[in-house]
mmCIF file of the N, C-alpha and C atoms, coordinates in Angstrom:
data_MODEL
# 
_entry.id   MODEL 
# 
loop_
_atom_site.group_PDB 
_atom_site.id 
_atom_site.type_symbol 
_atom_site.label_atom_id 
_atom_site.label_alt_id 
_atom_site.label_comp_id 
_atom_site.label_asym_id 
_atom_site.label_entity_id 
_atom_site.label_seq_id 
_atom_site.pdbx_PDB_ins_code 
_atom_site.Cartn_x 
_atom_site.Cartn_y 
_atom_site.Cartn_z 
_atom_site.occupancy 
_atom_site.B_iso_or_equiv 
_atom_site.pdbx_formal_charge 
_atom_site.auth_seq_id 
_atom_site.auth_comp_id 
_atom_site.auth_asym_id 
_atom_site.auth_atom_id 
_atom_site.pdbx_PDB_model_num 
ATOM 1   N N  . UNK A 1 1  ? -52.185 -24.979 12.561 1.00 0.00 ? 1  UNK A N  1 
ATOM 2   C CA . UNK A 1 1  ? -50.794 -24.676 12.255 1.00 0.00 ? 1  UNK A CA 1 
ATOM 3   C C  . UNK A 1 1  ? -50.055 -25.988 12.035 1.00 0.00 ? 1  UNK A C  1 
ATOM 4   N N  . UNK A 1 2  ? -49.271 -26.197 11.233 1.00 0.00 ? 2  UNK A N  1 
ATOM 5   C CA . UNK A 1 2  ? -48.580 -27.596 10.699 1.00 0.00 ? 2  UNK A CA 1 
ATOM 6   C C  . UNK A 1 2  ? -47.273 -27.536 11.532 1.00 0.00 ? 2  UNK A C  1 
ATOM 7   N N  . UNK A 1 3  ? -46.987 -28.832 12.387 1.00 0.00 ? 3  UNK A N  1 
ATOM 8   C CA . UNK A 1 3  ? -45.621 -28.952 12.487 1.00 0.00 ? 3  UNK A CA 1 
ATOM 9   C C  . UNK A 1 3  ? -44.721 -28.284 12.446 1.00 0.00 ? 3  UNK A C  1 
ATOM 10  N N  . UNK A 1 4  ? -44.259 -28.498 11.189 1.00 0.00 ? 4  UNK A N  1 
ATOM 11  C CA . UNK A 1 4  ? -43.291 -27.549 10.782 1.00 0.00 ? 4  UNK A CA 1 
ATOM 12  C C  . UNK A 1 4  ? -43.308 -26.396 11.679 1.00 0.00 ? 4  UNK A C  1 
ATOM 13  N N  . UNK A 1 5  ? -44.299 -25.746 11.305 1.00 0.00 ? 5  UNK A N  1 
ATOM 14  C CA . UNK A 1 5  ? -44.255 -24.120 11.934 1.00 0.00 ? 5  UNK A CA 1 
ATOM 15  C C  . UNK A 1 5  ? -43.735 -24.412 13.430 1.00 0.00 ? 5  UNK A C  1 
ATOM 16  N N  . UNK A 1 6  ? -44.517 -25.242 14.091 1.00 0.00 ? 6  UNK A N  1 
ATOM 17  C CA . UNK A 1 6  ? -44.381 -24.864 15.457 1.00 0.00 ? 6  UNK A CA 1 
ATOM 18  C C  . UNK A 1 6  ? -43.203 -25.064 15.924 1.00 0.00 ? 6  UNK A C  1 
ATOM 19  N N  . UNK A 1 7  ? -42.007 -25.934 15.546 1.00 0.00 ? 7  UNK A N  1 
ATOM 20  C CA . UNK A 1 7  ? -41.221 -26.647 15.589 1.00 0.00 ? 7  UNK A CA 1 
ATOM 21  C C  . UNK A 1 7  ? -40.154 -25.582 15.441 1.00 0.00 ? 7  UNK A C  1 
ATOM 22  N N  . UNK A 1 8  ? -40.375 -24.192 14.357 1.00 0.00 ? 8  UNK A N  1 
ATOM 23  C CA . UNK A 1 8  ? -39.271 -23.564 13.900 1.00 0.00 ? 8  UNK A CA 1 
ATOM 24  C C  . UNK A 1 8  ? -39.199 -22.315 15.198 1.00 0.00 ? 8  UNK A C  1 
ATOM 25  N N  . UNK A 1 9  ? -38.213 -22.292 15.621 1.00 0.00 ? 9  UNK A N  1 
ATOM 26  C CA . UNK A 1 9  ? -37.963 -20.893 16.322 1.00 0.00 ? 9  UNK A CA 1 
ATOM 27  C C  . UNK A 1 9  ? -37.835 -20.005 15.692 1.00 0.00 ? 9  UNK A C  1 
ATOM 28  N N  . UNK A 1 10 ? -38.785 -18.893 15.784 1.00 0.00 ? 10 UNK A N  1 
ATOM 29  C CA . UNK A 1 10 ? -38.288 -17.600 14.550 1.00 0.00 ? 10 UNK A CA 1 
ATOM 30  C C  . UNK A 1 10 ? -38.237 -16.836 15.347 1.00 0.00 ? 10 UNK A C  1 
ATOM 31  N N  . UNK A 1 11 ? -37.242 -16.265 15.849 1.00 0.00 ? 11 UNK A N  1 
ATOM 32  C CA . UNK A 1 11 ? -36.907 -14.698 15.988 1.00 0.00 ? 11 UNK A CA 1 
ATOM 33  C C  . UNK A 1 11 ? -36.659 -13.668 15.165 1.00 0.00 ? 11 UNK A C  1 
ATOM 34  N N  . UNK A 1 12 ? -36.903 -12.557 15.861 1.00 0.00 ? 12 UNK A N  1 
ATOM 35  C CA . UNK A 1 12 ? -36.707 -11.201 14.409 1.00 0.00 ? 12 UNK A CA 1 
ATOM 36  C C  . UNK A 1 12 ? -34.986 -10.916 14.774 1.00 0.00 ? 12 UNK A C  1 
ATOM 37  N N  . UNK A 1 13 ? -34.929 -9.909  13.762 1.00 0.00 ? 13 UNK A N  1 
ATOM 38  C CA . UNK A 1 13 ? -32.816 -10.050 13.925 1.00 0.00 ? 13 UNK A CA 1 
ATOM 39  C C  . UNK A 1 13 ? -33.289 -9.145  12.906 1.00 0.00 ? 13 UNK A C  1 
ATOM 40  N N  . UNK A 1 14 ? -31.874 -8.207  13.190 1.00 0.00 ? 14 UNK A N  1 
ATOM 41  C CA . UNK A 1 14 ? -31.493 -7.110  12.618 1.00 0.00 ? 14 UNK A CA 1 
ATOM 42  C C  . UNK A 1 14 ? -29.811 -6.983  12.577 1.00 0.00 ? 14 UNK A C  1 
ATOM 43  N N  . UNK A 1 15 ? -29.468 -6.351  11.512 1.00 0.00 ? 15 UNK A N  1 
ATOM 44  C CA . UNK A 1 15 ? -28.280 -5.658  11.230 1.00 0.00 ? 15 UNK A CA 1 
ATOM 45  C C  . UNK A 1 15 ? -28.417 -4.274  10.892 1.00 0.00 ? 15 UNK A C  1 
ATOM 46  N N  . UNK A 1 16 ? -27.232 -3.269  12.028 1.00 0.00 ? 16 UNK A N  1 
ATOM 47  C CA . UNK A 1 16 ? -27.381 -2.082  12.061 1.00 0.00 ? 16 UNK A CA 1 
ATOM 48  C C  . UNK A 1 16 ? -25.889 -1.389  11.472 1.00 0.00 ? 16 UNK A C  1 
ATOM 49  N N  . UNK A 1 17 ? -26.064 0.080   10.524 1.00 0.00 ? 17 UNK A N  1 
ATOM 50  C CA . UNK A 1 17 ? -25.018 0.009   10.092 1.00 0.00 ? 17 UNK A CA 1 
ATOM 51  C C  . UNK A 1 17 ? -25.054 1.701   10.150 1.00 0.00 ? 17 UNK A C  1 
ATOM 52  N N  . UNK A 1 18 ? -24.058 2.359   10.445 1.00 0.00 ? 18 UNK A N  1 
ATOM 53  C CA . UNK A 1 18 ? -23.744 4.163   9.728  1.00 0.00 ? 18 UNK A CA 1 
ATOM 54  C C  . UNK A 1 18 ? -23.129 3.998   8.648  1.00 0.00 ? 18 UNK A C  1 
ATOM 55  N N  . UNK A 1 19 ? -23.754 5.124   8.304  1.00 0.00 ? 19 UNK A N  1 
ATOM 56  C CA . UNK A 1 19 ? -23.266 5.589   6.747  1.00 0.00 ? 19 UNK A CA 1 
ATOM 57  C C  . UNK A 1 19 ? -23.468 7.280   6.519  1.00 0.00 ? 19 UNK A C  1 
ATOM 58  N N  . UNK A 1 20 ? -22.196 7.700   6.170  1.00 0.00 ? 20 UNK A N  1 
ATOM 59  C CA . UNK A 1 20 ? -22.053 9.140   6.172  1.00 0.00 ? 20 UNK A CA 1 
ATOM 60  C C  . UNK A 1 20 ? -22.073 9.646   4.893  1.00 0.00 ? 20 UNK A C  1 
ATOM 61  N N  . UNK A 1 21 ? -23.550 10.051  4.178  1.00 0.00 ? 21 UNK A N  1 
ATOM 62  C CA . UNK A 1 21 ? -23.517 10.123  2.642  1.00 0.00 ? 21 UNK A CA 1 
ATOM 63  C C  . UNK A 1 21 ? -23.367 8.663   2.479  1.00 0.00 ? 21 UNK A C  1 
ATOM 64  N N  . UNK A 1 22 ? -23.297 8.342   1.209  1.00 0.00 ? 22 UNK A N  1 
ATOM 65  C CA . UNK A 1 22 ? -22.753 7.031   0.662  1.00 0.00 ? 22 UNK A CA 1 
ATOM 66  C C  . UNK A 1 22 ? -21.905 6.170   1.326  1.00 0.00 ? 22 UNK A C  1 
ATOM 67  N N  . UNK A 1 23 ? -21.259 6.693   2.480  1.00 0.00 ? 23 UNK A N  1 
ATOM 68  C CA . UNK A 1 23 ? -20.090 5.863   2.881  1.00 0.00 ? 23 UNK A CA 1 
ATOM 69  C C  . UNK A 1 23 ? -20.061 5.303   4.029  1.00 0.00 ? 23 UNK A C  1 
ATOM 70  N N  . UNK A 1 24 ? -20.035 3.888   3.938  1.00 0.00 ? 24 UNK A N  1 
ATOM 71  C CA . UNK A 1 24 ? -20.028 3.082   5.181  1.00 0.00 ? 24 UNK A CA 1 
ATOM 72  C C  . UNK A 1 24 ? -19.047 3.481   6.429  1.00 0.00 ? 24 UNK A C  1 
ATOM 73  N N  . UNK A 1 25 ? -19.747 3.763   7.628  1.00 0.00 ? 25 UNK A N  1 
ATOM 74  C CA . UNK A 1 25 ? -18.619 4.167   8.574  1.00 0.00 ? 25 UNK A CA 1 
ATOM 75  C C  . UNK A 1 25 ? -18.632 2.793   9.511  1.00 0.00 ? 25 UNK A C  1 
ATOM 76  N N  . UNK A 1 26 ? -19.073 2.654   10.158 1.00 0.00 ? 26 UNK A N  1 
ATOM 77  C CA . UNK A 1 26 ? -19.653 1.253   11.381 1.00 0.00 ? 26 UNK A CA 1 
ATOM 78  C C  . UNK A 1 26 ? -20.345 0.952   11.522 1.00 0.00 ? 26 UNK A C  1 
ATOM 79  N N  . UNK A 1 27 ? -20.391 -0.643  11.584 1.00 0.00 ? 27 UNK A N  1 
ATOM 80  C CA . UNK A 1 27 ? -20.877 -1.908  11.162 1.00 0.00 ? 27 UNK A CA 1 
ATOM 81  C C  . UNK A 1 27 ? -20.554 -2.743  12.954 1.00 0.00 ? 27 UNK A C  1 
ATOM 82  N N  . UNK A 1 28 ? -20.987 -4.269  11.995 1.00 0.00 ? 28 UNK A N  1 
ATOM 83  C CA . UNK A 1 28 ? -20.774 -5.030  13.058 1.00 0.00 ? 28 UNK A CA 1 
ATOM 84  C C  . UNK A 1 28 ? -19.437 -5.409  13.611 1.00 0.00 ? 28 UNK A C  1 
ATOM 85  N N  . UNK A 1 29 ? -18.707 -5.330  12.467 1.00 0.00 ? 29 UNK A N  1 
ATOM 86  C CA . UNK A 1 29 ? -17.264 -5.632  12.540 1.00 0.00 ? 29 UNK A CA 1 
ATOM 87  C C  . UNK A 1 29 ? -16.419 -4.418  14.059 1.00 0.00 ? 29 UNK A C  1 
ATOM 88  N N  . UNK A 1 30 ? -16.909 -2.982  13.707 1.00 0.00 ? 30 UNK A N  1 
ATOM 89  C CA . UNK A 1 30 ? -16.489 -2.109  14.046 1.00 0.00 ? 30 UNK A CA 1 
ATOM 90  C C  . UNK A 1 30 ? -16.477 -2.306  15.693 1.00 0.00 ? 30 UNK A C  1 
ATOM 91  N N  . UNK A 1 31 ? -17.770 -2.550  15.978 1.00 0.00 ? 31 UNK A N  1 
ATOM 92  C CA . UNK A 1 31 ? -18.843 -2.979  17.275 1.00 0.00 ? 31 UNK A CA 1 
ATOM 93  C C  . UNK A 1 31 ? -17.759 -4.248  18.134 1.00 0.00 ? 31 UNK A C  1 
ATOM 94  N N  . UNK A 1 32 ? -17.523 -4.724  17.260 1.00 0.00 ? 32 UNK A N  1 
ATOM 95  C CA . UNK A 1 32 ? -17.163 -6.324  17.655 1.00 0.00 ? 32 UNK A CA 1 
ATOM 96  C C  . UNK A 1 32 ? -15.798 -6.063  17.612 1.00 0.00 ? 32 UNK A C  1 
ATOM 97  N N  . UNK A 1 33 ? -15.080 -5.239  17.075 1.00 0.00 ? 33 UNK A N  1 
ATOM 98  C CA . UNK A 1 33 ? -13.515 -5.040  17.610 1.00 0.00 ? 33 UNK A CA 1 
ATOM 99  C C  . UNK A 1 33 ? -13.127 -3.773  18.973 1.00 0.00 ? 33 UNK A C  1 
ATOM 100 N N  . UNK A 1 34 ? -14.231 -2.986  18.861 1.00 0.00 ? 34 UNK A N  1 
ATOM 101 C CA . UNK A 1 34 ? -14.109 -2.221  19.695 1.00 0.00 ? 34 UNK A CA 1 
ATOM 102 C C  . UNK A 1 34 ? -14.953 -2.420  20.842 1.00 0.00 ? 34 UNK A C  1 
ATOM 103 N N  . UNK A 1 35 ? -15.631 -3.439  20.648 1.00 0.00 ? 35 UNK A N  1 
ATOM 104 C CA . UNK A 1 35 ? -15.892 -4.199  22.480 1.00 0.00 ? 35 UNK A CA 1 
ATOM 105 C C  . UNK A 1 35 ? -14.699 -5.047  22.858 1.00 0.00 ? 35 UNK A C  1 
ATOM 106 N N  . UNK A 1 36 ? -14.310 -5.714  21.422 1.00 0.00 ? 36 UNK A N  1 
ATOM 107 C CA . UNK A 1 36 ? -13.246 -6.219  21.917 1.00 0.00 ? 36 UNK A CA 1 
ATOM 108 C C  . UNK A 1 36 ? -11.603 -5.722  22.791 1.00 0.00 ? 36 UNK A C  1 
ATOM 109 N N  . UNK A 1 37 ? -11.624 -4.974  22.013 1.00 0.00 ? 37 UNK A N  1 
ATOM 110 C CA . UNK A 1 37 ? -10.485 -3.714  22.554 1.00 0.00 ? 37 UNK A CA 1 
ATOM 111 C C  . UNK A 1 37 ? -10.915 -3.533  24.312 1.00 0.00 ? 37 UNK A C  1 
ATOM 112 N N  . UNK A 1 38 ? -12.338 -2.942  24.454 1.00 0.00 ? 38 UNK A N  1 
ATOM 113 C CA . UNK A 1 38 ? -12.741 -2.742  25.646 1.00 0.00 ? 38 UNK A CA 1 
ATOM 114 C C  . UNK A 1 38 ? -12.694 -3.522  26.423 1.00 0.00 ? 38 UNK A C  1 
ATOM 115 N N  . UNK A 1 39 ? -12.502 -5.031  26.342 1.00 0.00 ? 39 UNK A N  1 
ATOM 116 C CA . UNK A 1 39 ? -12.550 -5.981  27.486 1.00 0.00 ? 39 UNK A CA 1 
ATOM 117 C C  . UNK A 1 39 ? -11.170 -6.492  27.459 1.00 0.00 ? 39 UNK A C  1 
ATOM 118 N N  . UNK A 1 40 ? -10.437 -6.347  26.695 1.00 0.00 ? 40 UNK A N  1 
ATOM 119 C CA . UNK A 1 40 ? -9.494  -6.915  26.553 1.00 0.00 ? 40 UNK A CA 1 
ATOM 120 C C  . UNK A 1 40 ? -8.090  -5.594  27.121 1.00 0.00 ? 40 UNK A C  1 
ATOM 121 N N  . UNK A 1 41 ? -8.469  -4.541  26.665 1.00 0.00 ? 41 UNK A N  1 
ATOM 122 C CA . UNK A 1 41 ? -7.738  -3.463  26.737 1.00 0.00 ? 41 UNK A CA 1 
ATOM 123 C C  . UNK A 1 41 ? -6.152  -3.506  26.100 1.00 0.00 ? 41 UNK A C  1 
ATOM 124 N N  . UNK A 1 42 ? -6.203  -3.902  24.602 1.00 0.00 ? 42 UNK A N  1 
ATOM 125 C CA . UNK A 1 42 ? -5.179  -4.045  23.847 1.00 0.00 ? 42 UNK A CA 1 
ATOM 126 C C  . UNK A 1 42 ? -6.102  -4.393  22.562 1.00 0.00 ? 42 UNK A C  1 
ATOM 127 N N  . UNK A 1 43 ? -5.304  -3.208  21.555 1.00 0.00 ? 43 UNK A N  1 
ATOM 128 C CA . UNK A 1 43 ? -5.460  -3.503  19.952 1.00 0.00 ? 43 UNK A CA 1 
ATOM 129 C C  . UNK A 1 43 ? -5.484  -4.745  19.409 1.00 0.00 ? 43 UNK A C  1 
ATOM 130 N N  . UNK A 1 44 ? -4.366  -5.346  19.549 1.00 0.00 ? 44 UNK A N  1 
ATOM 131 C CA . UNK A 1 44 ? -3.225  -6.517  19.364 1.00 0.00 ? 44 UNK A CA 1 
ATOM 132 C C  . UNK A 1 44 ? -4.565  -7.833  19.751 1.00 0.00 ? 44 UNK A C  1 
ATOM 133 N N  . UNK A 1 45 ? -4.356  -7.480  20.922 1.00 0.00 ? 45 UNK A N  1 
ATOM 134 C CA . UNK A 1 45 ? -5.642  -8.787  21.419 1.00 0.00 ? 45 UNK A CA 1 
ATOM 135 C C  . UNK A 1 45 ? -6.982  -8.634  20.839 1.00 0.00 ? 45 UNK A C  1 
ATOM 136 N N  . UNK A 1 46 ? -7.514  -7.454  21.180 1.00 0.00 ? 46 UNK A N  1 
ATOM 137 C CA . UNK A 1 46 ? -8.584  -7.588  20.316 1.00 0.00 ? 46 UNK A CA 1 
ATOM 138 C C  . UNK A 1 46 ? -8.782  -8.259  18.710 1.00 0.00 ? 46 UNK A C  1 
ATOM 139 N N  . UNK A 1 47 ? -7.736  -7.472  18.105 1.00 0.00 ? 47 UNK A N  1 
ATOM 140 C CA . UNK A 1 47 ? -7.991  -8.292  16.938 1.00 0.00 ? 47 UNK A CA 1 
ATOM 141 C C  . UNK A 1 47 ? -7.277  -9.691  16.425 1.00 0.00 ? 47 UNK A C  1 
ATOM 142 N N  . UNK A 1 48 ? -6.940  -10.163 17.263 1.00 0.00 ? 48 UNK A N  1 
ATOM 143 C CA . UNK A 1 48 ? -6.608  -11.742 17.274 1.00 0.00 ? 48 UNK A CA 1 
ATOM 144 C C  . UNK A 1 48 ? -8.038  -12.307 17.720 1.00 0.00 ? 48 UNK A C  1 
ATOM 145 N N  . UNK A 1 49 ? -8.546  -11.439 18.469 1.00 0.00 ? 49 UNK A N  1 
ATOM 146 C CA . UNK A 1 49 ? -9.956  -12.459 18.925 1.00 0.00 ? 49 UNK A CA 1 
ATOM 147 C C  . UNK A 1 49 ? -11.541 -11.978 17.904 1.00 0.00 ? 49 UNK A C  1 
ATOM 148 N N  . UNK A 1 50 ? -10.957 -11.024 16.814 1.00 0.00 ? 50 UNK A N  1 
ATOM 149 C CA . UNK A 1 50 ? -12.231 -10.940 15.805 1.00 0.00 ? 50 UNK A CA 1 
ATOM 150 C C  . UNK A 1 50 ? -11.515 -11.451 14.922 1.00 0.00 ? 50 UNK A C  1 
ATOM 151 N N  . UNK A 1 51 ? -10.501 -12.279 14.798 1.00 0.00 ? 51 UNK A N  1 
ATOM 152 C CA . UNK A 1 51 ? -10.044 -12.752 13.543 1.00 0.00 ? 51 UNK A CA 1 
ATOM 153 C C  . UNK A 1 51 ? -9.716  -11.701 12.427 1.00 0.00 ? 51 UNK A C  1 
ATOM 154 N N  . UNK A 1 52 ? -9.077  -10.860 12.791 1.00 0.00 ? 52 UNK A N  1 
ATOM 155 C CA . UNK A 1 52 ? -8.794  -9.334  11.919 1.00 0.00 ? 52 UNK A CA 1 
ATOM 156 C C  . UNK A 1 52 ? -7.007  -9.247  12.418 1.00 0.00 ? 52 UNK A C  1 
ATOM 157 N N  . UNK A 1 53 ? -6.110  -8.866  10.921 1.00 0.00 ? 53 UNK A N  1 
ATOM 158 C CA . UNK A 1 53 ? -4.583  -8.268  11.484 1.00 0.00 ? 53 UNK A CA 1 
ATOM 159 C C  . UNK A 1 53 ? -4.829  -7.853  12.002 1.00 0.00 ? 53 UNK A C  1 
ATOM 160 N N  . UNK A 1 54 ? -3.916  -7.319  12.601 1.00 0.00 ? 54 UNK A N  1 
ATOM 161 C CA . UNK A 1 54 ? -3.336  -6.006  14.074 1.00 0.00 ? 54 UNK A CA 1 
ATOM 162 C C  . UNK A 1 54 ? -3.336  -4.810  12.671 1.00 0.00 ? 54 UNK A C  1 
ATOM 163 N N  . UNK A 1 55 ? -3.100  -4.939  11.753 1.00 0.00 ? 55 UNK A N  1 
ATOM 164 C CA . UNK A 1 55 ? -2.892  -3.588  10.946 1.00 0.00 ? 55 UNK A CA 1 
ATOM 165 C C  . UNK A 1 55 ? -4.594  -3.339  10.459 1.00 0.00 ? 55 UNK A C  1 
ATOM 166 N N  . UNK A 1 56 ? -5.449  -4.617  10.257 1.00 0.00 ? 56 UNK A N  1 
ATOM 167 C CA . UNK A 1 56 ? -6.444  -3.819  9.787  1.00 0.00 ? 56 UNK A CA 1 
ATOM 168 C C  . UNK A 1 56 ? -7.239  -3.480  10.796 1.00 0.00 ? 56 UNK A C  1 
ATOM 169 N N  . UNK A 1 57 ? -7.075  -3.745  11.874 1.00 0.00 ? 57 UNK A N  1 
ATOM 170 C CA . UNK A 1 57 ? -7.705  -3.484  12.753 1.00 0.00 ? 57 UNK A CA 1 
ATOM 171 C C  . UNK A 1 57 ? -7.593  -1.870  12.974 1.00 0.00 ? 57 UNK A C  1 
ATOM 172 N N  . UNK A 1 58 ? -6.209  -1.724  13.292 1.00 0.00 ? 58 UNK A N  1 
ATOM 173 C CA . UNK A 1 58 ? -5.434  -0.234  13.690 1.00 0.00 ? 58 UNK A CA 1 
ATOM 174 C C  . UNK A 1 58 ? -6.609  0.601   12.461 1.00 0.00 ? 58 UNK A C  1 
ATOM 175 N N  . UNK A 1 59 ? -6.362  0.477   11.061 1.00 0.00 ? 59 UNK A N  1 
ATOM 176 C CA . UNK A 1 59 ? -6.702  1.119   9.663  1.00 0.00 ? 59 UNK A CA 1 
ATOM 177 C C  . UNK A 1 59 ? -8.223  1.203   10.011 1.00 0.00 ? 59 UNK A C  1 
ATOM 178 N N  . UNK A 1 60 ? -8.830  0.043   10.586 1.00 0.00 ? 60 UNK A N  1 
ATOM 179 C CA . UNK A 1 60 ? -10.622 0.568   10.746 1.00 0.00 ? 60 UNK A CA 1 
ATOM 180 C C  . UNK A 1 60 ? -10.706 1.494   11.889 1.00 0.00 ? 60 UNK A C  1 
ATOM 181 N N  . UNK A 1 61 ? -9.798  1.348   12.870 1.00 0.00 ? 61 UNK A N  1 
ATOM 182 C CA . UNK A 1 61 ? -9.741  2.459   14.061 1.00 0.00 ? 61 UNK A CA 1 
ATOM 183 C C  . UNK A 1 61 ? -9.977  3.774   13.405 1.00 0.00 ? 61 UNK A C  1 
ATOM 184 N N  . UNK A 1 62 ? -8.961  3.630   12.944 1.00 0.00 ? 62 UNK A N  1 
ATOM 185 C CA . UNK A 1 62 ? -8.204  5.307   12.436 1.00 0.00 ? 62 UNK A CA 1 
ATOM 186 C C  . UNK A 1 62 ? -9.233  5.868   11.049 1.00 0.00 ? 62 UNK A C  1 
ATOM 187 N N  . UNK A 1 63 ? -9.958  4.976   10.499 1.00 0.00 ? 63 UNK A N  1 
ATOM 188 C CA . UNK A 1 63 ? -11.074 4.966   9.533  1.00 0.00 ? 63 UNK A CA 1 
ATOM 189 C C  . UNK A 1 63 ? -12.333 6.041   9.873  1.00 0.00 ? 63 UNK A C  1 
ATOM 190 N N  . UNK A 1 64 ? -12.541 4.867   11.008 1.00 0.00 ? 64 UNK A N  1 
ATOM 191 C CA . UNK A 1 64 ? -13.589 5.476   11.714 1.00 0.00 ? 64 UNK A CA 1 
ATOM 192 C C  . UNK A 1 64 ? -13.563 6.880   12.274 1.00 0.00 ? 64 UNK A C  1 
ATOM 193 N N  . UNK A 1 65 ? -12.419 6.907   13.388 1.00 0.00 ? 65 UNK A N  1 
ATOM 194 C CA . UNK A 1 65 ? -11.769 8.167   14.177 1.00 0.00 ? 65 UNK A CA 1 
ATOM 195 C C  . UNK A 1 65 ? -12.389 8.998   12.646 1.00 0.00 ? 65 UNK A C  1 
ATOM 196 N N  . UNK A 1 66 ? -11.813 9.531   11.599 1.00 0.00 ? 66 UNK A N  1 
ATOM 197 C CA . UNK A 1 66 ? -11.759 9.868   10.237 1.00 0.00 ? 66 UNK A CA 1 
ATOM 198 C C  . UNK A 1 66 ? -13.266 10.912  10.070 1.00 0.00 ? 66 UNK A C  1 
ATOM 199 N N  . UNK A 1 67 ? -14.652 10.108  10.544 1.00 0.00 ? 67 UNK A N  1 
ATOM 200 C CA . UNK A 1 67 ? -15.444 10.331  9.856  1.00 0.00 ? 67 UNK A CA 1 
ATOM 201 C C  . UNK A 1 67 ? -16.608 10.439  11.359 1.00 0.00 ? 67 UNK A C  1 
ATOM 202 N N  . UNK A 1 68 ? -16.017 10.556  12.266 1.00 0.00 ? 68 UNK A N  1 
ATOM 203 C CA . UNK A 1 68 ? -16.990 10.254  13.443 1.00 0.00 ? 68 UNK A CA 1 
ATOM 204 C C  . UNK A 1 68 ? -16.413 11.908  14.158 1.00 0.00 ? 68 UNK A C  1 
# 
């Protein structure tokens, strides 16, 4: 085995996503504002800390709610 190889850390990794018919429901984004919400226990905060408005945040809430 050459160098290289041994040298590289490879882990496996995945991205997981719903989709209802054609249409994207939740993602990572979704995951990652609504843990955020959960530890934080505010909209507002949460999405200051995924780097998302307070409005799009609210709009993927209410998106989701929508189709779930």
């Amino acid at each position: 085995m050459s160098s290289f190889l041994k040298e590289m850390k490879v882990r496996p990794a995945f991205k997981l996503w719903f989709e209802i018919g054609e249409k994207y429901v939740f993602g990572e984004g979704t995951y990652n504002l609504l843990d955020q919400i959960r530890k934080r226990k505010s909209i507002s905060a949460a999405a200051r800390a995924t780097n998302m408005s307070y409005r799009y945040a609210w709009d993927l809430i209410k998106e989701v709610e929508e189709h779930l």
